[in-house]
C-alpha positions as CSV (number, residue, x, y, z in Angstrom):
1,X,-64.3,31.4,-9.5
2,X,-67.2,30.7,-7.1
3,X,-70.0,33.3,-6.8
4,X,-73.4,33.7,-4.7
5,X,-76.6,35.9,-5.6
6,X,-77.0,39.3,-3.8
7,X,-80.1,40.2,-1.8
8,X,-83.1,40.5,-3.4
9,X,-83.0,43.2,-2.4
10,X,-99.8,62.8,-13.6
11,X,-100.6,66.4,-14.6
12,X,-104.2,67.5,-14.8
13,X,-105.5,67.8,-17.9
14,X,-107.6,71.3,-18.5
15,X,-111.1,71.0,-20.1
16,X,-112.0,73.3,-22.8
17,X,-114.3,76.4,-21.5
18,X,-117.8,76.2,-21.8
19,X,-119.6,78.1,-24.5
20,X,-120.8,81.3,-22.4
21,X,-118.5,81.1,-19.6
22,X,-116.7,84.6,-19.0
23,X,-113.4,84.3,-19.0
24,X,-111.8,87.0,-16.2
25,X,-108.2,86.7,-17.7
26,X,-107.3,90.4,-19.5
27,X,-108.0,90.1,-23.2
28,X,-105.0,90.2,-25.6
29,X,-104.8,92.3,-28.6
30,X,-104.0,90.5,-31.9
31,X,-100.6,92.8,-32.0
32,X,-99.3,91.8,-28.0
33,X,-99.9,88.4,-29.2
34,X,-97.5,88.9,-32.2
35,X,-94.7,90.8,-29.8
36,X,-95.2,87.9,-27.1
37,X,-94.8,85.1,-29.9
38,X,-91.7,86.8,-31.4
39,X,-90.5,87.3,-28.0
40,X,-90.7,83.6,-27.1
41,X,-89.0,82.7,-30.6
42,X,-86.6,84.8,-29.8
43,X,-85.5,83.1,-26.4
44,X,-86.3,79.8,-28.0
45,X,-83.9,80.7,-30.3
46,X,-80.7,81.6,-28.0
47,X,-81.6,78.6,-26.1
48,X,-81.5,76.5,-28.9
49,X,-78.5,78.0,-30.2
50,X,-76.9,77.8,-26.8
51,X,-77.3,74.6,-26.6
52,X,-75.7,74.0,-30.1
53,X,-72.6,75.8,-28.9
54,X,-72.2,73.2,-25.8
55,X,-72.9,70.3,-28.1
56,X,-70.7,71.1,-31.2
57,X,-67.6,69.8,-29.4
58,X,-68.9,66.7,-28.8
59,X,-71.3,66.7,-32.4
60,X,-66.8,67.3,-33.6
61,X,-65.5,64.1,-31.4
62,X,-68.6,61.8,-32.3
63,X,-68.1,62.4,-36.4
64,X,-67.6,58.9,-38.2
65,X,-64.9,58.5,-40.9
66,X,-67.6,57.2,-43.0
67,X,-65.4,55.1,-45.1
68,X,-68.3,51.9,-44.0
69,X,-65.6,49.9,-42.0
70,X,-64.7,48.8,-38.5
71,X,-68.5,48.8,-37.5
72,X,-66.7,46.2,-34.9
73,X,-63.5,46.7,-33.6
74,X,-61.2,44.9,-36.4
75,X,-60.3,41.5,-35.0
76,X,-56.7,39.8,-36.9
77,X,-52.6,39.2,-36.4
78,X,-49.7,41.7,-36.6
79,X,-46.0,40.5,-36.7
80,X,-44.6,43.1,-34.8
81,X,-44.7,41.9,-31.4
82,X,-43.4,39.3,-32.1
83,X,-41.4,38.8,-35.1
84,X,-40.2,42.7,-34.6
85,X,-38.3,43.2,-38.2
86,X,-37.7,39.6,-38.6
87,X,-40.1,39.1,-41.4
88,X,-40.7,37.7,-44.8
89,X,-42.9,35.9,-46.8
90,X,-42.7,32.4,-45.8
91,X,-43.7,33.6,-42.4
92,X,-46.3,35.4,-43.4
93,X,-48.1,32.6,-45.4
94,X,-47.3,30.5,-42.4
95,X,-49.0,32.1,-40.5
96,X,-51.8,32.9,-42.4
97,X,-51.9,28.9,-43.1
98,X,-52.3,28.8,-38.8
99,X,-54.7,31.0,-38.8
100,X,-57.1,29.0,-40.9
101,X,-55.9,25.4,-39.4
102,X,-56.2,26.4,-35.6
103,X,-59.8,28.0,-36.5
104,X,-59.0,31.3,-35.5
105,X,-60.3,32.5,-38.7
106,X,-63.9,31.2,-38.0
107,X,-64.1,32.7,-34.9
108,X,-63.7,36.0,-36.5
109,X,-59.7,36.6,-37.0
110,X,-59.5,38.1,-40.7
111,X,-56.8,40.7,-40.8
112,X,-53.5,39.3,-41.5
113,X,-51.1,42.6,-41.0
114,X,-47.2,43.2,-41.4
115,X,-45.8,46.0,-39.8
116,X,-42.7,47.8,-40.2
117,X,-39.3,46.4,-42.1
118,X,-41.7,44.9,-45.4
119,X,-40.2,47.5,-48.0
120,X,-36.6,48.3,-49.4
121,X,-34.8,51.3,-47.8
122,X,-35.4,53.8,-51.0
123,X,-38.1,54.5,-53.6
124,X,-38.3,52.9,-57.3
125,X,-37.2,55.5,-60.4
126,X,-40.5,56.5,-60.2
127,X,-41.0,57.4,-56.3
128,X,-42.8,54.0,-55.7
129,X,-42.8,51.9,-52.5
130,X,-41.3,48.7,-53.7
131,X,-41.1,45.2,-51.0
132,X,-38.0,44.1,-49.9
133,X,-36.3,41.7,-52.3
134,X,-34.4,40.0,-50.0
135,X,-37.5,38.9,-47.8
136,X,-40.5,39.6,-50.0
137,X,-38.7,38.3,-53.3
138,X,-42.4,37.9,-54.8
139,X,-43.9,41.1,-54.0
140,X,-46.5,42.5,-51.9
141,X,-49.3,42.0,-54.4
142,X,-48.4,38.2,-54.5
143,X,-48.4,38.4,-50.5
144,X,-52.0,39.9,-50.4
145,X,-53.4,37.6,-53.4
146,X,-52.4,34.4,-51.1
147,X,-54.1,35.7,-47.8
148,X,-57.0,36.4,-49.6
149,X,-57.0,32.9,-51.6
150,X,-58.0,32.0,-47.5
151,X,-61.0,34.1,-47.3
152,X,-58.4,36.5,-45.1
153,X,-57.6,40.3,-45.2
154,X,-54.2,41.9,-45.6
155,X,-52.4,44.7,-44.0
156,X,-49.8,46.7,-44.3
157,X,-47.7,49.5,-42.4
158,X,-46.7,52.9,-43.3
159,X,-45.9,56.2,-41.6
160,X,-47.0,59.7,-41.0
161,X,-43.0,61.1,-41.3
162,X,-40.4,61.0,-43.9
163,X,-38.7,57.2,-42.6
164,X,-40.8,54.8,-40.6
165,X,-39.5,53.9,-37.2
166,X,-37.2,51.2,-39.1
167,X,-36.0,53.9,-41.4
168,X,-37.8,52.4,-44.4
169,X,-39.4,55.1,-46.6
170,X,-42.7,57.2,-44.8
171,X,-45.3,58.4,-46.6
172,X,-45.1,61.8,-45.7
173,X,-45.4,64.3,-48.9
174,X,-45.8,60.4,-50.9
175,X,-49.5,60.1,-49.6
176,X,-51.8,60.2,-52.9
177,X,-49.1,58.0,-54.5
178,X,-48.4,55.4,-51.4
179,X,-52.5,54.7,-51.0
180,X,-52.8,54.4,-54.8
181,X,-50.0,51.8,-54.8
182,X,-51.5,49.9,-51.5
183,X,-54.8,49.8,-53.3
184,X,-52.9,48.4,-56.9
185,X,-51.6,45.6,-54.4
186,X,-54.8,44.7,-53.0
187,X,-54.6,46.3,-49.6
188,X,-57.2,46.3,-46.5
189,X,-55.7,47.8,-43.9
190,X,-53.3,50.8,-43.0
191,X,-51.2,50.9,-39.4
192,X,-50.0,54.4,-39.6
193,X,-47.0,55.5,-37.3
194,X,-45.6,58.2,-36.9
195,X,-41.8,58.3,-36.8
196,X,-39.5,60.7,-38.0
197,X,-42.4,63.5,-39.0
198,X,-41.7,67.2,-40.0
199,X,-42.7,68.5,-37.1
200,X,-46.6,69.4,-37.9
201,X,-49.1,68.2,-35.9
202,X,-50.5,64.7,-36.6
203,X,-54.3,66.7,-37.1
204,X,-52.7,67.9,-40.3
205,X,-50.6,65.1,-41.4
206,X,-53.1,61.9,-40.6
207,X,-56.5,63.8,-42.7
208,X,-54.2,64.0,-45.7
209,X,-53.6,60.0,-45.9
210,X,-57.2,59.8,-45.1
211,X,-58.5,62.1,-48.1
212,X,-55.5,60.0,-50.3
213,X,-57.1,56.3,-48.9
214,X,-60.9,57.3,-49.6
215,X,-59.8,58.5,-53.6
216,X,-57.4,55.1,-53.9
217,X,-60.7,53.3,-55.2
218,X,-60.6,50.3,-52.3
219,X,-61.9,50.1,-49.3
220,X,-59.0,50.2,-46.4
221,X,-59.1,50.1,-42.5
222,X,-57.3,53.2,-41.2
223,X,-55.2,52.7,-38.0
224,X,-53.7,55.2,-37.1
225,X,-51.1,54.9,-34.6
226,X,-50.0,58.5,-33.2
227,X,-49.6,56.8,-29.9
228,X,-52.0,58.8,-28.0
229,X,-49.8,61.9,-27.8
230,X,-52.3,64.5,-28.8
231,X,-55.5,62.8,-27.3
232,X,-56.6,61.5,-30.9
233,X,-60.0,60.6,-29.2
234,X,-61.0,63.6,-29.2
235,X,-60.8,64.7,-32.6
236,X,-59.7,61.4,-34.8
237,X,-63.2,59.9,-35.1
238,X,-63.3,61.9,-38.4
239,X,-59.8,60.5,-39.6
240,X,-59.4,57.5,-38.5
241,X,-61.3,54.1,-38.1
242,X,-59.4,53.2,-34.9
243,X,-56.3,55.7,-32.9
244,X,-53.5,54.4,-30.3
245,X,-54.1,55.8,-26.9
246,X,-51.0,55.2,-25.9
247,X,-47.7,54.1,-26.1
248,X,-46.2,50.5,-27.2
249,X,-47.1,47.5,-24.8
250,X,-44.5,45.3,-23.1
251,X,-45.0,42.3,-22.7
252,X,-45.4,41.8,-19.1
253,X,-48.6,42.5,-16.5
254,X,-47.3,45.9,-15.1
255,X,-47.2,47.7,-19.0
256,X,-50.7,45.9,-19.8
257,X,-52.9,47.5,-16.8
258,X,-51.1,50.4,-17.3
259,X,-52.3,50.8,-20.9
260,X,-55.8,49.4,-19.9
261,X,-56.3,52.9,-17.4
262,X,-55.0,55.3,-19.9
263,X,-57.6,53.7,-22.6
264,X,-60.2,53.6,-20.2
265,X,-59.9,57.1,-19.6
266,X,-61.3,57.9,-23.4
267,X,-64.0,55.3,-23.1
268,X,-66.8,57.9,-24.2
269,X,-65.3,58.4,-27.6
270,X,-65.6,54.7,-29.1
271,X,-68.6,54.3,-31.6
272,X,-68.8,51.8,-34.5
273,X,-66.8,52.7,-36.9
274,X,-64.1,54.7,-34.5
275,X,-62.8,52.7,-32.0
276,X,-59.6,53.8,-28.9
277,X,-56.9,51.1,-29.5
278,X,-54.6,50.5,-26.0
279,X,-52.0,48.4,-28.6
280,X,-52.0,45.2,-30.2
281,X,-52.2,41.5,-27.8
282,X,-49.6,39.9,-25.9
283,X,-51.3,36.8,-25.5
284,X,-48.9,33.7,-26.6
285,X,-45.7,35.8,-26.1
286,X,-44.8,34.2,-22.5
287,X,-44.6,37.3,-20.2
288,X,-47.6,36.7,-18.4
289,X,-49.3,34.1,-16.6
290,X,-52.6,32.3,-18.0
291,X,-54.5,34.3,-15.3
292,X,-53.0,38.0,-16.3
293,X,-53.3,36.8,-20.4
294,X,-57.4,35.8,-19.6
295,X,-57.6,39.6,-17.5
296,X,-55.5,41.2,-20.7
297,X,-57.9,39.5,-23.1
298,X,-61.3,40.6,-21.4
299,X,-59.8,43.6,-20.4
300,X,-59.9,44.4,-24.3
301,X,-62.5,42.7,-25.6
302,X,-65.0,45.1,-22.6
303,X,-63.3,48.2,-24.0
304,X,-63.9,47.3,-27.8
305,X,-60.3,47.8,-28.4
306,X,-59.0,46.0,-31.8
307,X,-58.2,42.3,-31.1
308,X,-55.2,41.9,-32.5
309,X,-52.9,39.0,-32.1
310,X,-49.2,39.9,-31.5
311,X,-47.6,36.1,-31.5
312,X,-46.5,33.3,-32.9
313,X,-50.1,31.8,-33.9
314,X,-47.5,29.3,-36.0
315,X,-46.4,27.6,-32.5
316,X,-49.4,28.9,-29.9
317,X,-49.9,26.6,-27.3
318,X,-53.3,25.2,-26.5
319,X,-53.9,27.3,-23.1
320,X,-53.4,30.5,-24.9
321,X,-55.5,29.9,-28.1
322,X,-58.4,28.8,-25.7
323,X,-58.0,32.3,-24.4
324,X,-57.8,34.0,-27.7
325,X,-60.5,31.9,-29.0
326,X,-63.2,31.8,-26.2
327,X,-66.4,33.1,-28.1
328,X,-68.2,34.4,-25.6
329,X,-65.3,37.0,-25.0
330,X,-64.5,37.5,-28.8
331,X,-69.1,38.4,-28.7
332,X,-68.9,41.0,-26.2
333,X,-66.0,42.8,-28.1
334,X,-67.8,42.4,-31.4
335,X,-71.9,43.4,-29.9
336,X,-73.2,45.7,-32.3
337,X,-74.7,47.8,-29.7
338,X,-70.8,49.2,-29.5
339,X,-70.3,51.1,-26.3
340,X,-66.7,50.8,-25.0
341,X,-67.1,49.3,-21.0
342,X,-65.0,51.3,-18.3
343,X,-64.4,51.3,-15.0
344,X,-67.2,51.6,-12.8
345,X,-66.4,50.7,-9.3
346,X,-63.3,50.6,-6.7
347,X,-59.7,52.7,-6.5
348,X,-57.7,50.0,-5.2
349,X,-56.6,46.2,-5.5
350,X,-60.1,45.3,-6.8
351,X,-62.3,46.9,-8.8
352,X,-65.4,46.4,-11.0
353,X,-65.7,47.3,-15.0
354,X,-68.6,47.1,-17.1
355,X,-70.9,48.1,-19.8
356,X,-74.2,47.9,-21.9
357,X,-74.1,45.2,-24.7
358,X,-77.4,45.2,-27.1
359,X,-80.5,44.2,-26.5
360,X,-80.8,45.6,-23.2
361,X,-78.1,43.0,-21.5
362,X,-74.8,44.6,-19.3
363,X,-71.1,42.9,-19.5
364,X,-69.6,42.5,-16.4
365,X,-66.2,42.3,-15.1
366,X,-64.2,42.0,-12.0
367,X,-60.7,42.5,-11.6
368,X,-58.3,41.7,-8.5
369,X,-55.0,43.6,-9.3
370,X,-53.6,42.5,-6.1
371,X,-51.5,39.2,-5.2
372,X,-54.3,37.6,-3.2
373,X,-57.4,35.9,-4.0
374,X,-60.5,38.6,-2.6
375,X,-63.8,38.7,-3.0
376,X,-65.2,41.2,-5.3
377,X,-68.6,42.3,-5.0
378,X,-70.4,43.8,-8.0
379,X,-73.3,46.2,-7.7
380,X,-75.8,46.3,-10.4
381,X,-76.6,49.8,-9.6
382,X,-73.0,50.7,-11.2
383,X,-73.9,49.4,-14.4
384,X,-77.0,51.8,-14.5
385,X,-79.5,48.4,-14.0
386,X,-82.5,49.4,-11.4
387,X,-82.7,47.8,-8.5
388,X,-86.3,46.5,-9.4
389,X,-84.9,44.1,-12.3
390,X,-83.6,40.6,-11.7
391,X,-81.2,39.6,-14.0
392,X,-79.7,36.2,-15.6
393,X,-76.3,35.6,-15.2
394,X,-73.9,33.8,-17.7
395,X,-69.7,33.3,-16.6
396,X,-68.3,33.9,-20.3
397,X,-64.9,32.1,-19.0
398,X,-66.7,29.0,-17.0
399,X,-69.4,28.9,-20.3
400,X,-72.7,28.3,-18.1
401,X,-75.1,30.2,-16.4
402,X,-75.2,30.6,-12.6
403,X,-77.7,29.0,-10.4
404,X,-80.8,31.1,-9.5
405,X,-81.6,32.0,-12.8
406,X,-83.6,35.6,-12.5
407,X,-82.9,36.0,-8.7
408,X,-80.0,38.4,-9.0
409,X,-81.8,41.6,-8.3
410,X,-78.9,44.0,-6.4
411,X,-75.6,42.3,-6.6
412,X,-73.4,39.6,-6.8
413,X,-70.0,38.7,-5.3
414,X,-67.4,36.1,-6.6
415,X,-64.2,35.0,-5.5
416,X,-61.4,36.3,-8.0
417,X,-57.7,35.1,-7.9
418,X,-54.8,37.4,-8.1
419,X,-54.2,39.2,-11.1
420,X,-57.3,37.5,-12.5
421,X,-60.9,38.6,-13.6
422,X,-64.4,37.2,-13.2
423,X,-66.6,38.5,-16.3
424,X,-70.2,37.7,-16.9
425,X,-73.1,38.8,-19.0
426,X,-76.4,40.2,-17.3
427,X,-79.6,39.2,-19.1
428,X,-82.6,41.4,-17.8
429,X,-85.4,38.5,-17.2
């Protein structure tokens, strides 16, 4: 993707009086001065107040689950996309195994998830989640204690609802016993669904697992996975570490934008610690071409969605784990500064996102939706950067910095392929 640089393109201060000078201003008595100073507290007061009022909705949406995790968004694998209910444990360690070999563990892959289809389809004598015998014949304990002989973290899946969406048991009305139980087997992460509920509101069921994780006596990731259907960004910063946005992803381009607009739309709401979550990757799974996988992937690493893998990481080929693995992407997902990027510029076939990474530098990302190459041009301006500072430029897919270093003052337009992105990082110089 070729690009060129853009143009390049006091109050006074009032002395103290003189002694002897004769001030002409009237006089006021000790007692006005009292009613005029309560008078001003007072208004300061209702002001103040006021202001609370307009702030304590968004004081309510920006309140951490302080539980100390997902200061990044959580970066790992999940065999649902995939493997769907076609897993058991020699998969799993498998694919742990790949994980570590194709060094997607050193680049900041450490969850090692199962979703849905892990348990037998009723409770033990004594009400207790038990693993599948058939397909987990060891247990889940066992499971976890190999992951984490590879310096990896484990996961698990439960629901919000009497059945999960498999039918296997839920955890509704089971909460303080099913966290206690996932903490006994050494679990660090929770993907909550929420299938086949009573009816209440996910506000009332989702706080309860919470309260039951934080008293299990281990730390574990919260995902909660409501699907986006009562705006969870709005109020699930408190309950969860990350919340679904939206519905399941296909594997194809059409679902992936899709779900990249709804997520954007709640971009304010991200924060370490609380992140929106658009669904798990595609990457690997063959319904998209190399160019639409490289736009999913920087699509959500710029919106500090979780990255997690939905393949085969057993059989990935060598194109796609470049993609999953370029770490210049994987650094602007995980910048500490955490600010979710969003769209910034453009309603139609091409369009400009963006975003402030730490120490003062911008990500930057063009995307061509439509099925011809076109020329994107990027204003600074849009990413909040004055017009007065020139800027480096680094192409986090091409891995080297762009001629001109420091003369990109206003602009800069690149030539983007169809359903493709160009993404860069701006260094103030």
């Amino acid at each position: 993707m070729g690009s060129s640089a853009g143009s390049h393109t006091t109050s006074k201060n009032h002395m103290n009086q003189p002694a002897g000078m004769t001030n002409n201003k009237k006089k006021t008595k000790p007692r006005e001065t009292r009613t005029m100073a309560a008078k001003n507290y007072l208004v300061l007061l209702v002001l103040l107040l006021t202001d609370l009022v307009r702030s304590s909705d968004s004081f309510e949406r920006h309140r951490l689950l302080e539980n100390g995790l997902g200061r990044t968004p959580p970066m790992g694998w999940n065999s649902w996309n995939y493997f769907h209910c076609g897993i058991n444990e020699e998969i799993i360690r498998a694919t742990t195994d790949a994980i570590v070999s194709t060094g997607l563990r050193d680049v900041g892959y450490e969850y090692v998830n199962i979703d849905d289809c892990w348990a037998e389809l009723s409770r033990d004598n004594e009400g207790n989640l038990q693993a599948r015998n058939s397909t987990f014949p060891s247990g889940i304990k066992a499971l976890a204690d190999y992951v984490h002989s590879k310096n990896l973290k484990f996961g698990i899946y439960s629901d919000a609802g009497y059945l999960t969406c498999q039918e296997q048991p839920g955890s509704l009305n089971h909460e303080d016993q099913d966290a206690k139980t996932f903490a006994a087997w050494g679990v660090d992460y929770l993907k909550y669904d929420n299938c086949h509920t009573d009816g209440s509101s996910p506000r009332i069921r989702y706080p309860i697992m919470r309260d039951a994780l934080s008293a299990a006596g281990r730390p574990i990731f919260f995902s909660m996975c409501e699907w986006g259907q009562e705006d969870p960004a709005t109020w699930a910063s408190s309950v969860g570490n990350s919340w679904r946005t939206t519905g399941d992803i296909e594997n194809k381009w059409e679902s992936m934008i899709s779900i990249a607009d709804k997520n954007n739309a709640w971009a304010e709401h991200a924060a370490p610690g609380g992140w929106n979550d658009p669904d798990m990757l595609e990457i690997g799974n063959g319904g998209m071409s190399f160019q639409e996988s490289r736009t999913h992937f920087s699509l959500w690493a710029l919106m500090k969605a979780p990255l997690i893998i939905g393949c085969d990481v057993r059989n990935t080929v060598a194109q796609d784990l470049a993609i999953l693995m370029n770490k210049e992407v994987i650094q602007i997902n995980q910048d500490a500064l955490g600010v979710q990027g969003r769209k910034v510029a453009g309603d139609g076939e091409q369009e400009v996102w963006g975003g402030p990474l730490s120490n003062g530098r911008f990500a930057l990302l063009m995307l061509n939706r439509g099925s011809d190459p076109a020329d994107i041009t990027a204003e600074f301006a849009a990413l909040g950067i004055p017009s007065n500072v020139s800027v480096m430029i680094r192409d986090v897919w091409k891995h080297q910095d762009l001629p001109g270093t420091g003369t990109y003052n206003s602009s800069i337009t690149s030539r983007v392929e169809s359903h493709d992105v160009a993404m860069y990082i701006l260094t103030p110089v």
